[in-house]
C-alpha positions as CSV (number, residue, x, y, z in Angstrom):
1,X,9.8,23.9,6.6
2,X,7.8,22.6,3.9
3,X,10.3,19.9,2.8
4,X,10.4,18.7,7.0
5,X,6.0,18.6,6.7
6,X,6.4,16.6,3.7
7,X,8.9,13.9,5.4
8,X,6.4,13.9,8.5
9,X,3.0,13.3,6.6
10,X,3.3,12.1,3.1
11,X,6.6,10.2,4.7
12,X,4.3,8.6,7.6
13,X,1.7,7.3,4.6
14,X,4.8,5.9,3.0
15,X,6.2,3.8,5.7
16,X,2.4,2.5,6.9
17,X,2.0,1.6,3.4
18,X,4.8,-0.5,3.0
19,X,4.5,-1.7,5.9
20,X,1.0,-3.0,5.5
21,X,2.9,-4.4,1.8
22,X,5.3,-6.4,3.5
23,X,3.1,-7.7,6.5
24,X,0.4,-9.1,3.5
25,X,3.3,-11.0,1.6
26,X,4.3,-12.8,5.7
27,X,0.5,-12.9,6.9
28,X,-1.2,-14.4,3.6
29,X,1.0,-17.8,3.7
30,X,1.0,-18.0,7.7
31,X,-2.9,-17.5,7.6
32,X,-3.5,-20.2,4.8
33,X,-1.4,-22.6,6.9
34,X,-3.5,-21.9,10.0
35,X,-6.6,-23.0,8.0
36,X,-4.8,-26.6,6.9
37,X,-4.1,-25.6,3.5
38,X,-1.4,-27.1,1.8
39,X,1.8,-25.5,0.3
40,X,0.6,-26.1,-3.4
41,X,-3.1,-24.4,-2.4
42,X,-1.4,-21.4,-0.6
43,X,0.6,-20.7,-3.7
44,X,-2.1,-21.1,-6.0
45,X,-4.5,-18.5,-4.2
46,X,-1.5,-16.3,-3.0
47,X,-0.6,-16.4,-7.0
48,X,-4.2,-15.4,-8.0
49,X,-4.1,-12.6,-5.5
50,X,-0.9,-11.4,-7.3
51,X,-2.2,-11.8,-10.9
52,X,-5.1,-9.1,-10.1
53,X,-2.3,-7.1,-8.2
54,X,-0.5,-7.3,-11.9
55,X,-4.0,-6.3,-13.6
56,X,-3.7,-3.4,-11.9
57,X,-0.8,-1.7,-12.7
58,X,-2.7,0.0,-15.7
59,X,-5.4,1.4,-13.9
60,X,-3.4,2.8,-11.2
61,X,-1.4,5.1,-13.6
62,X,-4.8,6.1,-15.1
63,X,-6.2,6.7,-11.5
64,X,-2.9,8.9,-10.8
65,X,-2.6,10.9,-13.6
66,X,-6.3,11.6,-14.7
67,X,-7.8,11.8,-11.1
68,X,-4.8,12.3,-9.0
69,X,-2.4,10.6,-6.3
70,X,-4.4,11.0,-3.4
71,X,-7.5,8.9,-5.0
72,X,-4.8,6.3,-5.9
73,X,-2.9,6.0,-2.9
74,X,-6.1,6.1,-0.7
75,X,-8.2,3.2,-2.7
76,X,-4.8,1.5,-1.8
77,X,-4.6,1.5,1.5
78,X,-8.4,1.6,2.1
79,X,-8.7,-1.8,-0.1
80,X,-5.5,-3.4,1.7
81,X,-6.9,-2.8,5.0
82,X,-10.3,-3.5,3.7
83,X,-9.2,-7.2,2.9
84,X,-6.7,-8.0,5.4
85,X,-9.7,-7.1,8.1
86,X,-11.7,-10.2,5.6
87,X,-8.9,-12.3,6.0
88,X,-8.7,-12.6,9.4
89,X,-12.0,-13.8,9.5
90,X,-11.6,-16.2,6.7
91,X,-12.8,-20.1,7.5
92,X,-12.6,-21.3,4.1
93,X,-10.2,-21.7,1.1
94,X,-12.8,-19.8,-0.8
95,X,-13.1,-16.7,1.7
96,X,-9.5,-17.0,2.4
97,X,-9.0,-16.7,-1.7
98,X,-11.5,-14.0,-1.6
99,X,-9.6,-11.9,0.8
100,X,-6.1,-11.9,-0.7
101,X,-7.7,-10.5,-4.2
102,X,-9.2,-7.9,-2.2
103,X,-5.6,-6.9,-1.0
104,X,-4.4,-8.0,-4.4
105,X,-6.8,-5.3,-6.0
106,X,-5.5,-2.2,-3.3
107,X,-2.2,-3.0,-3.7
108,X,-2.1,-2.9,-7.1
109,X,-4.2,0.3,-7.3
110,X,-1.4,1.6,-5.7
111,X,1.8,0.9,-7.9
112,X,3.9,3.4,-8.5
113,X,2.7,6.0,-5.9
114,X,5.5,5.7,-3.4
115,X,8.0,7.1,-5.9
116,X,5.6,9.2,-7.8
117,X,4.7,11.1,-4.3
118,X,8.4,11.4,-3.5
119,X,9.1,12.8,-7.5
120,X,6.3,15.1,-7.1
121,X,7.5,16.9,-3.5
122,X,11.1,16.9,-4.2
123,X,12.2,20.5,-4.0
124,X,14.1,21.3,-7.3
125,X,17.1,22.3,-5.6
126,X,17.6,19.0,-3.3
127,X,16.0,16.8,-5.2
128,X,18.4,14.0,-5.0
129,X,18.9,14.6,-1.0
130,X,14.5,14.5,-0.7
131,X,13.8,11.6,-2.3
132,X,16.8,9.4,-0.5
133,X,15.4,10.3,2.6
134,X,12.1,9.6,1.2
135,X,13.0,5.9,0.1
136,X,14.7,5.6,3.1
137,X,11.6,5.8,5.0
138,X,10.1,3.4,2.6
139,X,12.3,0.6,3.1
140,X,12.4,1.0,6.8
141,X,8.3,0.3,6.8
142,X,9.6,-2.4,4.6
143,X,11.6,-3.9,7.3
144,X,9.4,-2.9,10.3
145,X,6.6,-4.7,8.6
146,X,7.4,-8.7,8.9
147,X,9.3,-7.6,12.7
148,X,6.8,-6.0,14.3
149,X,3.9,-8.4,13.1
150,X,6.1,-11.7,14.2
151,X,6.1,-10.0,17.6
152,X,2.7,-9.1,17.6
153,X,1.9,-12.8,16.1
154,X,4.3,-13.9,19.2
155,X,1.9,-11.7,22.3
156,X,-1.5,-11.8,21.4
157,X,-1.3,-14.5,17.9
158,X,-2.3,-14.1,14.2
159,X,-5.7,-12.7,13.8
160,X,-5.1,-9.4,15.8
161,X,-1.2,-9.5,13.8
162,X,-3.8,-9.2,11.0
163,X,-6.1,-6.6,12.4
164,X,-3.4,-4.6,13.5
165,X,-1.7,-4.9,10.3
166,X,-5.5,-2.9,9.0
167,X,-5.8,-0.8,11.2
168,X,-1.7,0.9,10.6
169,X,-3.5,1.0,6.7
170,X,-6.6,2.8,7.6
171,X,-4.4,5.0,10.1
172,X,-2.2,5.8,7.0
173,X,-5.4,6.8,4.6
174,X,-7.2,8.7,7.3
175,X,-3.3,11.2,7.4
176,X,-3.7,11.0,3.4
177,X,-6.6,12.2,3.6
178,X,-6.3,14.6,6.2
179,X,-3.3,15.8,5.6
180,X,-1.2,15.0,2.1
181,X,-1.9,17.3,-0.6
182,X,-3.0,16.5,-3.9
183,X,0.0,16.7,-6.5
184,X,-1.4,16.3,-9.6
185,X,-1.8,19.7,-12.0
186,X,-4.4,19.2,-14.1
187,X,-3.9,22.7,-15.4
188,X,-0.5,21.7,-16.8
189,X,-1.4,18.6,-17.9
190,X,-4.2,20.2,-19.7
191,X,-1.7,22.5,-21.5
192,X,0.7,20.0,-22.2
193,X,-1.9,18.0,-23.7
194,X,-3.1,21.2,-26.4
195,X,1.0,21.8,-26.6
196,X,0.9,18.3,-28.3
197,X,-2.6,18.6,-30.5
């Protein structure tokens, strides 16, 4: 029973969240395009964006393990879906580069927590059975990403691809928040720590 409310809420925040991941990498290039930039321009702001993605990594294990995984994962989706909402209002190469770092900041807040969640609520005894199911639900936001935003692009066109690319992210922190339980033990981390000293 537990294992099953697991897959359906933590698993639900995984899938939106990759699938927000892999909608950013399609819709940041396709958006600079629509604003005339030029290849060597897109990949100069798109490779900013990733830099402070990179910058990241460091602070996002600190967030996890001092504060916890649901502060991570939720200043990841809420700062993914904060700048993907910017971008589709972007004019400007500047407000267009402004927007990707905003995504490039969430996402990178958020490295690591897919697994991390999924190491965490593995049951001891089917540990190994848990978490393929869990990255199995992973990869398939992965995949549902680019697909379902080239058909929304194709019905109603890029900037509400984009704004429904947020709003599946601020969907996904609201069930964090809602529902996903915290993971962290501080208690034991605390011990662990005084077992070392």
């Amino acid at each position: 029973m537990y294992k099953r409310q697991i897959l359906l809420t933590g698993g639900t925040v995984v899938f939106l969240l990759t699938l927000i991941r892999a909608a950013r990498t399609l819709l940041l290039p396709l958006w600079g395009i629509s604003l005339g930039l030029n290849a060597a321009e897109i990949g100069a702001i798109v490779g900013l964006a990733a830099g402070l993605d990179m910058l990241m990594f460091p602070l996002a294990g600190l967030i996890m393990d001092q504060l916890g995984r649901r502060p991570a994962g939720m200043s990841c989706l809420g700062l993914l879906s904060v700048g993907l909402v910017l971008l589709s209002f972007t004019t400007t190469p500047l407000t267009f580069a402004f927007a990707a770092c905003v995504a490039g900041l969430g996402n990178g807040l958020g490295s690591g927590i897919n697994m991390t969640l999924g190491t965490d609520f593995a049951p001891v005894q089917h540990r190994g059975h848990f978490l393929g199911i869990w990255r199995l639900i992973g990869d398939a936001g992965s995949f549902a990403g680019p697909t379902l935003i080239s058909l929304i692009t194709a019905g109603v066109g890029l900037s509400s691809s984009i704004l429904s690319a947020a709003a599946f992210g601020f969907f996904g922190l609201l069930v964090m928040a809602r529902f996903v339980p915290e993971t962290l033990k501080k208690q034991t981390l605390r011990n662990a720590s005084k077992d070392l000293s």
